[in-house]
PQR file of N, CA, C, O and H, with PARSE charges and radii, in Angstrom:
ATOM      1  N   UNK A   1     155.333  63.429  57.043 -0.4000 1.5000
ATOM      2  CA  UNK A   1     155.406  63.798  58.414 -0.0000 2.0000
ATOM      3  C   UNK A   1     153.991  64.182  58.852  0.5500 1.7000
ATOM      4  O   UNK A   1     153.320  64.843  58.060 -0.5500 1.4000
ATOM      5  N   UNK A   2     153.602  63.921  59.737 -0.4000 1.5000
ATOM      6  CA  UNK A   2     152.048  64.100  60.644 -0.0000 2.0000
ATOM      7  C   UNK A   2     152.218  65.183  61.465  0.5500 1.7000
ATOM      8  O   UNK A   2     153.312  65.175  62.029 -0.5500 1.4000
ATOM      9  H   UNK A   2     154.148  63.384  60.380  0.4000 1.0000
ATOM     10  N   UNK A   3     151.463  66.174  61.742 -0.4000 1.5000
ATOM     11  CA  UNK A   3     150.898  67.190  62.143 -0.0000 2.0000
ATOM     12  C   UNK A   3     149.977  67.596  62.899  0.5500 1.7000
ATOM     13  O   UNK A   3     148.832  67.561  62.449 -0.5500 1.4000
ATOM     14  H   UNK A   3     150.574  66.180  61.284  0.4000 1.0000
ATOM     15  N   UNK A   4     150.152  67.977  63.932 -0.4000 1.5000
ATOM     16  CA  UNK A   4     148.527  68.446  64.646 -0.0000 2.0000
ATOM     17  C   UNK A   4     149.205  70.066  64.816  0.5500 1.7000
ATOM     18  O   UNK A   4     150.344  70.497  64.997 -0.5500 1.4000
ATOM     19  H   UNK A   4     151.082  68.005  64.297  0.4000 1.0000
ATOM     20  N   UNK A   5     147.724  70.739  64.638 -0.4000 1.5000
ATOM     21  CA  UNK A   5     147.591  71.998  65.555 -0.0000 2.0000
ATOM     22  C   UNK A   5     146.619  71.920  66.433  0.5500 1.7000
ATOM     23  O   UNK A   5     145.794  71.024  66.252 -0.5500 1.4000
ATOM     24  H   UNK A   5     146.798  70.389  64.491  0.4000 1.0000
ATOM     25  N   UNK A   6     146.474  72.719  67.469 -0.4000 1.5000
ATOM     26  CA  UNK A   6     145.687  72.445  68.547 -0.0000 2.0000
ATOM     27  C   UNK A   6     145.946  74.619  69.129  0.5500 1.7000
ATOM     28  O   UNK A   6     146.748  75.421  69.608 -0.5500 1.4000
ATOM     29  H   UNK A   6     147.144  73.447  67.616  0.4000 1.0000
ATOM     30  N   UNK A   7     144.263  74.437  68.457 -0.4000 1.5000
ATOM     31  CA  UNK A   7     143.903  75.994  68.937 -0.0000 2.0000
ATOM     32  C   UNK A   7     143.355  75.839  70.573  0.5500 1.7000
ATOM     33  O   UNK A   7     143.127  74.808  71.206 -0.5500 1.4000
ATOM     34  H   UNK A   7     143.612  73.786  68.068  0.4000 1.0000
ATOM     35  N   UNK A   8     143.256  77.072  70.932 -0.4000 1.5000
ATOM     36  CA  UNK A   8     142.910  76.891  72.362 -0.0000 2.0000
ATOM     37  C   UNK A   8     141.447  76.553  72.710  0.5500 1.7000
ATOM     38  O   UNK A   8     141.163  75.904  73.716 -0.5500 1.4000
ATOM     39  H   UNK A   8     143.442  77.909  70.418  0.4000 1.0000
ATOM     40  N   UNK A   9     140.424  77.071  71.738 -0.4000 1.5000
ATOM     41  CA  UNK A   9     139.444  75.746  72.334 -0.0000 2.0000
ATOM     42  C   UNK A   9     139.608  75.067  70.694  0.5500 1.7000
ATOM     43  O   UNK A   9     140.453  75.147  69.803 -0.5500 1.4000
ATOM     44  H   UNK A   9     140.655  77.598  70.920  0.4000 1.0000
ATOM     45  N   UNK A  10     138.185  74.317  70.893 -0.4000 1.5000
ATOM     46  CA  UNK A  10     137.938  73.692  69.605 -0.0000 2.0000
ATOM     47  C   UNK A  10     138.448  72.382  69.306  0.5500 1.7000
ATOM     48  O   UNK A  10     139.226  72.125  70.225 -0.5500 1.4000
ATOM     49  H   UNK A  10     137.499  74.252  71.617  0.4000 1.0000
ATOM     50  N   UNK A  11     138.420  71.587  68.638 -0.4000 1.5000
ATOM     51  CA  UNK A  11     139.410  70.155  68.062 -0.0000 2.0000
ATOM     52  C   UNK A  11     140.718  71.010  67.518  0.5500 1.7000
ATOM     53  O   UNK A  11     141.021  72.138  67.127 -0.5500 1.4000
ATOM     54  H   UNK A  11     137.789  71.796  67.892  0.4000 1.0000
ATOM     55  N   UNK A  12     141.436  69.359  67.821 -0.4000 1.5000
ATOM     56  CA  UNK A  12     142.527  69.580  66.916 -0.0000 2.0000
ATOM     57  C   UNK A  12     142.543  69.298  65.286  0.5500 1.7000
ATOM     58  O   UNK A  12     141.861  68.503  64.639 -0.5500 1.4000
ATOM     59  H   UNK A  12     141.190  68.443  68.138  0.4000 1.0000
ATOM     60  N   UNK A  13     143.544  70.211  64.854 -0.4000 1.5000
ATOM     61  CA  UNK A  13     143.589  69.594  63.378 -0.0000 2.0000
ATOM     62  C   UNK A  13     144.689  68.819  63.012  0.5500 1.7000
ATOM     63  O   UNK A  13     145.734  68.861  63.661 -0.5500 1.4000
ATOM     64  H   UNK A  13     144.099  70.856  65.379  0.4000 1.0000
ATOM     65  N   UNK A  14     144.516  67.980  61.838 -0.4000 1.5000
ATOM     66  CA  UNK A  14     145.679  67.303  61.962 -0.0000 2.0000
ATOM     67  C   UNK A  14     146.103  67.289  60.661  0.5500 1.7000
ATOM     68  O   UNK A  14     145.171  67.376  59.862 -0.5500 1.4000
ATOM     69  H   UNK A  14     143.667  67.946  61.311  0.4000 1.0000
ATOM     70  N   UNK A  15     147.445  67.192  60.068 -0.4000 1.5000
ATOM     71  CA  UNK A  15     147.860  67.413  58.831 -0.0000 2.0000
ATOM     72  C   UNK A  15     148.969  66.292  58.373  0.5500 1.7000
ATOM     73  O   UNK A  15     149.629  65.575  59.125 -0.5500 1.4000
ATOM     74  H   UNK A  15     148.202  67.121  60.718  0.4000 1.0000
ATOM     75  N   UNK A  16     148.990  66.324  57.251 -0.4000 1.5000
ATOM     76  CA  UNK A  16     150.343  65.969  56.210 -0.0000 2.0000
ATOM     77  C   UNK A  16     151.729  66.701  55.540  0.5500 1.7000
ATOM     78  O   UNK A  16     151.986  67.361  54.533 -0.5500 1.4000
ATOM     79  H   UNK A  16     148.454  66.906  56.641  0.4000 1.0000
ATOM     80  N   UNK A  17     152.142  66.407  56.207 -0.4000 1.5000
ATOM     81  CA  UNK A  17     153.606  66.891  55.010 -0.0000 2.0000
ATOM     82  C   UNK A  17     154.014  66.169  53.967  0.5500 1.7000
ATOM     83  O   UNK A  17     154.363  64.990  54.024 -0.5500 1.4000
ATOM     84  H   UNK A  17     151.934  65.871  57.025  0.4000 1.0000
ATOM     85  N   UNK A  18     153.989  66.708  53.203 -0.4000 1.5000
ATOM     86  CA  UNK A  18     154.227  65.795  51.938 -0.0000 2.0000
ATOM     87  C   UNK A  18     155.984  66.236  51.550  0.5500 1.7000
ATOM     88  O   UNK A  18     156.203  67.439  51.699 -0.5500 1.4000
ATOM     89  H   UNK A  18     153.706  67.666  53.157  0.4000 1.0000
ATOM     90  N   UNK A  19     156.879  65.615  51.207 -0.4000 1.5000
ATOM     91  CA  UNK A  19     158.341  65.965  51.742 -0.0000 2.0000
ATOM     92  C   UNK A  19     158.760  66.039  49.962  0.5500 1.7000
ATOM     93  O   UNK A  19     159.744  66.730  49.698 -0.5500 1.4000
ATOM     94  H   UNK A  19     156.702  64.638  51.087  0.4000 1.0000
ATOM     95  N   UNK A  20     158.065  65.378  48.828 -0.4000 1.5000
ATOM     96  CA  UNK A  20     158.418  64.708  47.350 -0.0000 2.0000
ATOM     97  C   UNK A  20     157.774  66.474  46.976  0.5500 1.7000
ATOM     98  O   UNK A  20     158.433  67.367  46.442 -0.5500 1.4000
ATOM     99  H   UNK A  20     157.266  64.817  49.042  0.4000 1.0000
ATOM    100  N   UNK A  21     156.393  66.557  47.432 -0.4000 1.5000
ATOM    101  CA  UNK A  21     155.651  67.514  46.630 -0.0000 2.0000
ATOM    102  C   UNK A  21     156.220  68.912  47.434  0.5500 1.7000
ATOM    103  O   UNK A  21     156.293  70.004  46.871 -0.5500 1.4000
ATOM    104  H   UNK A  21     155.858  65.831  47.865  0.4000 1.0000
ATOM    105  N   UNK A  22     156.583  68.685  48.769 -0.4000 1.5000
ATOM    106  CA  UNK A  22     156.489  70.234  49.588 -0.0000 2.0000
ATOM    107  C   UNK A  22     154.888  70.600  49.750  0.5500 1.7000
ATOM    108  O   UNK A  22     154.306  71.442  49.065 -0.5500 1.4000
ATOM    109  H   UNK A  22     156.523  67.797  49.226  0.4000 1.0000
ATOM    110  N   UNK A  23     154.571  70.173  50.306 -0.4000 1.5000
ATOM    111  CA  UNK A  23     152.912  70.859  50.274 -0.0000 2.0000
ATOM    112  C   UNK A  23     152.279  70.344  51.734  0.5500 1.7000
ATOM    113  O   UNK A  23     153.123  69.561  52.171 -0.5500 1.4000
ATOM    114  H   UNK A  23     155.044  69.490  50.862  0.4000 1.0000
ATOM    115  N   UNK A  24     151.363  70.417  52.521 -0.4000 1.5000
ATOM    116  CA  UNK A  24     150.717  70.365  53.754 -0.0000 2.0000
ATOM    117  C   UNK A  24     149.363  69.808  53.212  0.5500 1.7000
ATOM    118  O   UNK A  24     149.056  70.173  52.077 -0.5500 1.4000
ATOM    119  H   UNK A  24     150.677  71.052  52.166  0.4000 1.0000
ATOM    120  N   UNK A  25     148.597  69.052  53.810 -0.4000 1.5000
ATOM    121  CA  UNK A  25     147.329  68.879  53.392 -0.0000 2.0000
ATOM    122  C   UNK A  25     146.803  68.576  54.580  0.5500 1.7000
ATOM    123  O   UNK A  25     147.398  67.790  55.317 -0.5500 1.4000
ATOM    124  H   UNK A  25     148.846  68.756  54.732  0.4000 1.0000
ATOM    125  N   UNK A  26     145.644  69.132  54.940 -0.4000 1.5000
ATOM    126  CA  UNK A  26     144.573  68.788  56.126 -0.0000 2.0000
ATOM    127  C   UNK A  26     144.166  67.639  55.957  0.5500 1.7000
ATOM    128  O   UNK A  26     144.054  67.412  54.753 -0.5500 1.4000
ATOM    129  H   UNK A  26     145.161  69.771  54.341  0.4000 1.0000
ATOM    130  N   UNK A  27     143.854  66.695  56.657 -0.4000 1.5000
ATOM    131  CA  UNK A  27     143.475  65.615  56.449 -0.0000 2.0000
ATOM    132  C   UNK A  27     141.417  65.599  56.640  0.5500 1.7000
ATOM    133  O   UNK A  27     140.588  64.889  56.071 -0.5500 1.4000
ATOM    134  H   UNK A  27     143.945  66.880  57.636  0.4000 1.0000
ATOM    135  N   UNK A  28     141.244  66.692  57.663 -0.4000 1.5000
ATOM    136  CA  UNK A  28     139.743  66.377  57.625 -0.0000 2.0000
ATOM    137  C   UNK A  28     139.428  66.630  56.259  0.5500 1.7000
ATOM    138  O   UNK A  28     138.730  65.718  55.816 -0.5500 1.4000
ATOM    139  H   UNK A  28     141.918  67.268  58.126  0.4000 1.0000
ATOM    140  N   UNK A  29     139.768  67.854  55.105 -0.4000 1.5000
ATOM    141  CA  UNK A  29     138.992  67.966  54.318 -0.0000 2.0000
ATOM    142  C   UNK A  29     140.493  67.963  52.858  0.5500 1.7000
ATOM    143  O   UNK A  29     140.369  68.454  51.736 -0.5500 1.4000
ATOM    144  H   UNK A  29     140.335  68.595  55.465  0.4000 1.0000
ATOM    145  N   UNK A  30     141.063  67.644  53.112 -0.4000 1.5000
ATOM    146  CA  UNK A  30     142.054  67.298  51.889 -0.0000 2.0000
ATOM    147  C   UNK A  30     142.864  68.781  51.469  0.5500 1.7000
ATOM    148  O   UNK A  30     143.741  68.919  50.616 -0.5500 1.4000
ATOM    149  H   UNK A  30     141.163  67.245  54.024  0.4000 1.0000
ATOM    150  N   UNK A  31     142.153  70.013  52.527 -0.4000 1.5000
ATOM    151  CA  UNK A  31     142.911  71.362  51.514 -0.0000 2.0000
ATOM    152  C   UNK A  31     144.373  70.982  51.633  0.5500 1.7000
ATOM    153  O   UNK A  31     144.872  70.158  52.399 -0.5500 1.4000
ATOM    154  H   UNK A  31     141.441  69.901  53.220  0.4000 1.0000
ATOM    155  N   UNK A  32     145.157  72.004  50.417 -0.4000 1.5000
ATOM    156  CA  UNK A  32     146.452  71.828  50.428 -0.0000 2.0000
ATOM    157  C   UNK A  32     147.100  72.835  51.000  0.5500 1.7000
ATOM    158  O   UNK A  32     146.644  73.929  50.666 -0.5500 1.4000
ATOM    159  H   UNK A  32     144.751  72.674  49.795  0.4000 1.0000
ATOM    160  N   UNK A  33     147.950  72.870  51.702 -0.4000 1.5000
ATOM    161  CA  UNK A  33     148.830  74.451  51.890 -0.0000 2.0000
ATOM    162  C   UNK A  33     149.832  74.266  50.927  0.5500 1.7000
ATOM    163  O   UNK A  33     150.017  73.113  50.539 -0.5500 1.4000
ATOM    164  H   UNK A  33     148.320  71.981  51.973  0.4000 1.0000
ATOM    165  N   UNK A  34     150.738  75.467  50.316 -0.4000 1.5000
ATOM    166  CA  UNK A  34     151.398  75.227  49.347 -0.0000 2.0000
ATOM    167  C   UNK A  34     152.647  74.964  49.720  0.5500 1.7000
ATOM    168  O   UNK A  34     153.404  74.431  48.909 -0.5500 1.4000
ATOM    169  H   UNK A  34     150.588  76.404  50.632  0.4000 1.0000
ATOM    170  N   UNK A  35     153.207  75.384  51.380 -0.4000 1.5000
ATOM    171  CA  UNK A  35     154.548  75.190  51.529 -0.0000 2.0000
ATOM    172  C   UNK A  35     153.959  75.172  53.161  0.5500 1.7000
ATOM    173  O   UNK A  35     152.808  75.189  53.599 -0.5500 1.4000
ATOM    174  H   UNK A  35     152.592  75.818  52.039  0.4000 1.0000
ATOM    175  N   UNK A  36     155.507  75.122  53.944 -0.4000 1.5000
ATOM    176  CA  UNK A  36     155.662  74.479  55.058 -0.0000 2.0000
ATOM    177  C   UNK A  36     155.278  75.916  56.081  0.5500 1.7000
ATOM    178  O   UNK A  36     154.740  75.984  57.186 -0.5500 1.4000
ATOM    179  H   UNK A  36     156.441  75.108  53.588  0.4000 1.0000
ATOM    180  N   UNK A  37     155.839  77.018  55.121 -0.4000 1.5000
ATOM    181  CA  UNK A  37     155.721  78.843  55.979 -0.0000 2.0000
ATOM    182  C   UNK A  37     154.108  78.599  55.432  0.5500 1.7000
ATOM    183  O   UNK A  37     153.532  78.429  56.506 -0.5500 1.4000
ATOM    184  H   UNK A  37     156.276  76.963  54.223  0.4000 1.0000
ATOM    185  N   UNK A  38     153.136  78.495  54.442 -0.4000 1.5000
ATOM    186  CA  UNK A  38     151.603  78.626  54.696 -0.0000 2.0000
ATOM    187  C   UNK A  38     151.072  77.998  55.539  0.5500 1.7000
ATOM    188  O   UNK A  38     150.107  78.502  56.113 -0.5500 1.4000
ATOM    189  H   UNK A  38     153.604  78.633  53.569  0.4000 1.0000
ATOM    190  N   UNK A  39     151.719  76.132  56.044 -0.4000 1.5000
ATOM    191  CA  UNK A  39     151.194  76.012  56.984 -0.0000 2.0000
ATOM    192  C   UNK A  39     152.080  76.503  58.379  0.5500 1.7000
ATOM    193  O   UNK A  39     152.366  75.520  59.062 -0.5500 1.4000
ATOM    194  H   UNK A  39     152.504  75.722  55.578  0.4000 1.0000
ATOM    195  N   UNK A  40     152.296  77.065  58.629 -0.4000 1.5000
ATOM    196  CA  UNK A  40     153.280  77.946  60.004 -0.0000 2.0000
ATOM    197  C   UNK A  40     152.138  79.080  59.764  0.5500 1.7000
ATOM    198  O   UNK A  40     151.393  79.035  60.743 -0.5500 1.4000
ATOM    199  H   UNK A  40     152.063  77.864  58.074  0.4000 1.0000
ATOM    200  N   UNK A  41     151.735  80.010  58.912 -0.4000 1.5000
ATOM    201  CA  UNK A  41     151.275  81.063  58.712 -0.0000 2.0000
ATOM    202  C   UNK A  41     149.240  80.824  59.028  0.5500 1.7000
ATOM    203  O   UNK A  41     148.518  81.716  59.474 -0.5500 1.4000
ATOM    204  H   UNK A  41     152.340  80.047  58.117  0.4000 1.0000
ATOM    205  N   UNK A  42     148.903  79.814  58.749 -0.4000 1.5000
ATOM    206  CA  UNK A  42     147.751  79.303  59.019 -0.0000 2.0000
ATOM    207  C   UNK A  42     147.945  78.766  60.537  0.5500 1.7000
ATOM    208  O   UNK A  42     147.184  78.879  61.497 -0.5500 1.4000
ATOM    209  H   UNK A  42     149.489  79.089  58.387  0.4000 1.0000
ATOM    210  N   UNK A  43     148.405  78.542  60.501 -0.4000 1.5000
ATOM    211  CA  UNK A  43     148.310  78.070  62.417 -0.0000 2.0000
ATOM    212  C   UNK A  43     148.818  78.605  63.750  0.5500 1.7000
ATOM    213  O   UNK A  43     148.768  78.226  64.920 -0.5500 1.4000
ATOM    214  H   UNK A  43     149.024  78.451  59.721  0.4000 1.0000
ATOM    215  N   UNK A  44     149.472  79.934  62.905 -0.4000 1.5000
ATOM    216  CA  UNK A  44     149.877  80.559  63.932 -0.0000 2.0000
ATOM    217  C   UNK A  44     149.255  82.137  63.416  0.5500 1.7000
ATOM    218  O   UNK A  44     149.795  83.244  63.428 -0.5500 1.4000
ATOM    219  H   UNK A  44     149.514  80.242  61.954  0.4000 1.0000
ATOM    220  N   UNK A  45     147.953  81.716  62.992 -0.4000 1.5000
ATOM    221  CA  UNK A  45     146.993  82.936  62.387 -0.0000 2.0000
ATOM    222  C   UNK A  45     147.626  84.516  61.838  0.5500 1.7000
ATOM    223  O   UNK A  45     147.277  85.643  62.188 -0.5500 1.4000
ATOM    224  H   UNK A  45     147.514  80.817  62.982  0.4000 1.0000
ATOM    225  N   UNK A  46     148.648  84.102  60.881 -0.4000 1.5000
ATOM    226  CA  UNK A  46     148.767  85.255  60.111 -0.0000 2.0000
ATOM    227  C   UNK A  46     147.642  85.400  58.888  0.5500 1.7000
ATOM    228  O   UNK A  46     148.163  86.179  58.089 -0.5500 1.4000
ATOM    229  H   UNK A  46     148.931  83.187  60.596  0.4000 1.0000
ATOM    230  N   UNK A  47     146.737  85.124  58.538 -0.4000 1.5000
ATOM    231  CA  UNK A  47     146.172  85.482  57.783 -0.0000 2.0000
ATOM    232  C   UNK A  47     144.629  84.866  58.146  0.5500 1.7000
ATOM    233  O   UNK A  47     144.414  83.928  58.913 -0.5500 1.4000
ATOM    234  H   UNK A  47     146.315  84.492  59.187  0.4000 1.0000
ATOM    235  N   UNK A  48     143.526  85.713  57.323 -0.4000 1.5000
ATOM    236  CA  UNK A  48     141.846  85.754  57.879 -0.0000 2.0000
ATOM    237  C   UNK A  48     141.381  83.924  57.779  0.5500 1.7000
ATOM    238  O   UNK A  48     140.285  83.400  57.983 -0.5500 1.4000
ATOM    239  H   UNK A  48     143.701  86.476  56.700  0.4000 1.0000
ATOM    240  N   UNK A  49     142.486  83.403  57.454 -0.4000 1.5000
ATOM    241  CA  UNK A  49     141.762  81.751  57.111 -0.0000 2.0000
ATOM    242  C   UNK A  49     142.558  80.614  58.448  0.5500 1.7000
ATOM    243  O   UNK A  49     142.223  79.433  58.546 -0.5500 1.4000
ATOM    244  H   UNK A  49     143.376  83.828  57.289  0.4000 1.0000
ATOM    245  N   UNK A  50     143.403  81.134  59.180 -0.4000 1.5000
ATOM    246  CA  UNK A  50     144.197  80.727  60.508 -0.0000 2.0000
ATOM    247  C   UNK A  50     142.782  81.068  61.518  0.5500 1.7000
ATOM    248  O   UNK A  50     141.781  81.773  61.388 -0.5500 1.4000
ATOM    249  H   UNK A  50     143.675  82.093  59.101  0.4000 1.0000
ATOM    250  N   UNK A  51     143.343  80.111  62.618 -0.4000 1.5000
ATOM    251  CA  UNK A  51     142.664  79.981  63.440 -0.0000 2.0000
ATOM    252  C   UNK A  51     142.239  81.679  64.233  0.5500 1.7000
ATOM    253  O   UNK A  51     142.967  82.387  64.929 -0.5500 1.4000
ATOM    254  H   UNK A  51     144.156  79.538  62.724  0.4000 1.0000
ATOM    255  N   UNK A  52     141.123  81.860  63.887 -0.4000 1.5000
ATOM    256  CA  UNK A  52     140.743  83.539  64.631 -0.0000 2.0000
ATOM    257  C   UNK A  52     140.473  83.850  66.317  0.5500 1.7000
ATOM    258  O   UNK A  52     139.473  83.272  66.743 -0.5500 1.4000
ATOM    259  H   UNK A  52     140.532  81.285  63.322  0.4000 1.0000
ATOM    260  N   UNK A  53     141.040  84.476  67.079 -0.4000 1.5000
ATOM    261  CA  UNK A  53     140.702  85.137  68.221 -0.0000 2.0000
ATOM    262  C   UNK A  53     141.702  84.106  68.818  0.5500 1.7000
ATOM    263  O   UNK A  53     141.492  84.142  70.031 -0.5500 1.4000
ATOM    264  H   UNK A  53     141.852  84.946  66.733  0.4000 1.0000
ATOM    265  N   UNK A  54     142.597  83.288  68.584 -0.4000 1.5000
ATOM    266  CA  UNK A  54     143.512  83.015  69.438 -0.0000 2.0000
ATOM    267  C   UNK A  54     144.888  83.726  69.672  0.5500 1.7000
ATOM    268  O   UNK A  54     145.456  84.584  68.996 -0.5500 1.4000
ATOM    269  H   UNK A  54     142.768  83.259  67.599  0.4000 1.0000
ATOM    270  N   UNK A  55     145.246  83.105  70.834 -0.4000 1.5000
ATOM    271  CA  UNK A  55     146.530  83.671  70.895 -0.0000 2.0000
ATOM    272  C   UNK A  55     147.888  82.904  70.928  0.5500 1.7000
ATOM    273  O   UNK A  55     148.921  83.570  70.870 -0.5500 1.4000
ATOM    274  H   UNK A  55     144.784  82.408  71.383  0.4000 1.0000
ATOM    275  N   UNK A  56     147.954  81.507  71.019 -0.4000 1.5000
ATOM    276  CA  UNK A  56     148.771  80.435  71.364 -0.0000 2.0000
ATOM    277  C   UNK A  56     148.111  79.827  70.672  0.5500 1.7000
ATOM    278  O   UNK A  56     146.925  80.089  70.470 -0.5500 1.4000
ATOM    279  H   UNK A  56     147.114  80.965  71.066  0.4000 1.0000
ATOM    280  N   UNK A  57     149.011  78.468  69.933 -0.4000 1.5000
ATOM    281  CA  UNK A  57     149.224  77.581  69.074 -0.0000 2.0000
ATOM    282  C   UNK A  57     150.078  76.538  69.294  0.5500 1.7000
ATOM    283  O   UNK A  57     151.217  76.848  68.946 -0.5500 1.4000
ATOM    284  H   UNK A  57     149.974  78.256  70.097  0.4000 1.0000
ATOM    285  N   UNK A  58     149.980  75.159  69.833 -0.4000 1.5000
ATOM    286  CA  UNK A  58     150.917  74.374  70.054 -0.0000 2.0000
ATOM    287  C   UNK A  58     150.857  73.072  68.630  0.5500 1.7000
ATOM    288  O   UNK A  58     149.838  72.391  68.520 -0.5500 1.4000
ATOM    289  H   UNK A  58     149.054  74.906  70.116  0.4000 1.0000
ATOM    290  N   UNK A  59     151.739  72.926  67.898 -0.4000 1.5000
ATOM    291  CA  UNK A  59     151.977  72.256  67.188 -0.0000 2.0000
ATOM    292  C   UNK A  59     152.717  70.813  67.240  0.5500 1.7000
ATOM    293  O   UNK A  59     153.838  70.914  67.739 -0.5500 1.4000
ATOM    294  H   UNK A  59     152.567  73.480  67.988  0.4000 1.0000
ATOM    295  N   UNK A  60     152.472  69.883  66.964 -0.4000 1.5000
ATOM    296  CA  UNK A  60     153.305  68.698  67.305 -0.0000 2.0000
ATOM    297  C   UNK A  60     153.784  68.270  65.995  0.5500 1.7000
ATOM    298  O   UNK A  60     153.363  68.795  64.964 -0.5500 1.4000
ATOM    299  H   UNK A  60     151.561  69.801  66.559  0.4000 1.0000
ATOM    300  N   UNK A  61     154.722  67.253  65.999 -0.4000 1.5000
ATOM    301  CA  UNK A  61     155.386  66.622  64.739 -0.0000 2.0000
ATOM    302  C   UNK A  61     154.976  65.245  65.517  0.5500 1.7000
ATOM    303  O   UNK A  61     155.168  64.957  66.698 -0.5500 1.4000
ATOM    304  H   UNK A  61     155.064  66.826  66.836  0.4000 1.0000
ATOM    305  N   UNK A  62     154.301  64.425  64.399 -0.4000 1.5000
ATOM    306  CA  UNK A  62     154.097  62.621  64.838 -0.0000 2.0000
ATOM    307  C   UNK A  62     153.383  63.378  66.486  0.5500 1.7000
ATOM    308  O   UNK A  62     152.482  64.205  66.625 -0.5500 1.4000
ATOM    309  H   UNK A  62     154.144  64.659  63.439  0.4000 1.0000
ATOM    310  N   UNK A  63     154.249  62.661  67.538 -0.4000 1.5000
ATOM    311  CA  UNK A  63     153.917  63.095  69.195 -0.0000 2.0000
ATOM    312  C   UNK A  63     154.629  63.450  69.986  0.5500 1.7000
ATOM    313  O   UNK A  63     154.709  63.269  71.201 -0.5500 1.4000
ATOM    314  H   UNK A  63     154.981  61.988  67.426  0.4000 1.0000
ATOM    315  N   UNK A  64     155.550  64.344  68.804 -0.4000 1.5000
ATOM    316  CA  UNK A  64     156.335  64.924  69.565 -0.0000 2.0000
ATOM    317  C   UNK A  64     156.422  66.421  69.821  0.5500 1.7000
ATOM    318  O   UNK A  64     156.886  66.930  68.800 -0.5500 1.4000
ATOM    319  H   UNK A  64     155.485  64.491  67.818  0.4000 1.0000
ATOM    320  N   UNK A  65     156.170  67.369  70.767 -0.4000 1.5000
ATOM    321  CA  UNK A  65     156.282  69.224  70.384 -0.0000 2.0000
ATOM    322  C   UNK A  65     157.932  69.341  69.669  0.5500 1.7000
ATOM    323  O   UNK A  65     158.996  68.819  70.002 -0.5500 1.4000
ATOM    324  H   UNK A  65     155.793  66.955  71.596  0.4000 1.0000
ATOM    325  N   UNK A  66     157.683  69.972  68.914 -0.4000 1.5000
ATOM    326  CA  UNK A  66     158.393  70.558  67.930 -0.0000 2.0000
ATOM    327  C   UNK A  66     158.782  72.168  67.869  0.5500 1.7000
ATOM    328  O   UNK A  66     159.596  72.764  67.164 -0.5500 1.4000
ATOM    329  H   UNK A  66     156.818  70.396  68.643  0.4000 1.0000
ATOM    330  N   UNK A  67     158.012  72.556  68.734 -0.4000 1.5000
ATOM    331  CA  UNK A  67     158.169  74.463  68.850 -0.0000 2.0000
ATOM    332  C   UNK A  67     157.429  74.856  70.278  0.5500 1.7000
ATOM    333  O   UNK A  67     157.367  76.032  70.638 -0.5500 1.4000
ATOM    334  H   UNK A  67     157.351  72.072  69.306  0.4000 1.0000
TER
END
């Protein structure tokens, strides 16, 4: 499944779901998230490595909003 987040400024990022492994992977630089709540938790900045000083987060699935 394909992924974008889209912070309020900046590019978007765009990701992988991997559905066999369970895991998220960024596509600009290959990191992995380990589950589907790290990437929810990274993009909706619960922790110092999520997008900082925002406040809104719109996420898509493929091109579609999803949340």
């Amino acid at each position: 499944m394909a992924l974008k987040a889209y912070p309020l400024s900046g590019e978007p990022e765009t990701f992988r779901y991997h559905q066999n492994e369970q895991v998220v992977t960024r596509n600009k630089d290959g990191r992995t998230l380990d589950s589907m709540d790290d990437f929810f938790c990274y993009a909706f900045q619960c922790d110092a490595e999520g997008y900082p000083g925002t406040t809104k987060k719109t996420v898509h699935h493929d091109s579609e909003p999803f949340l």
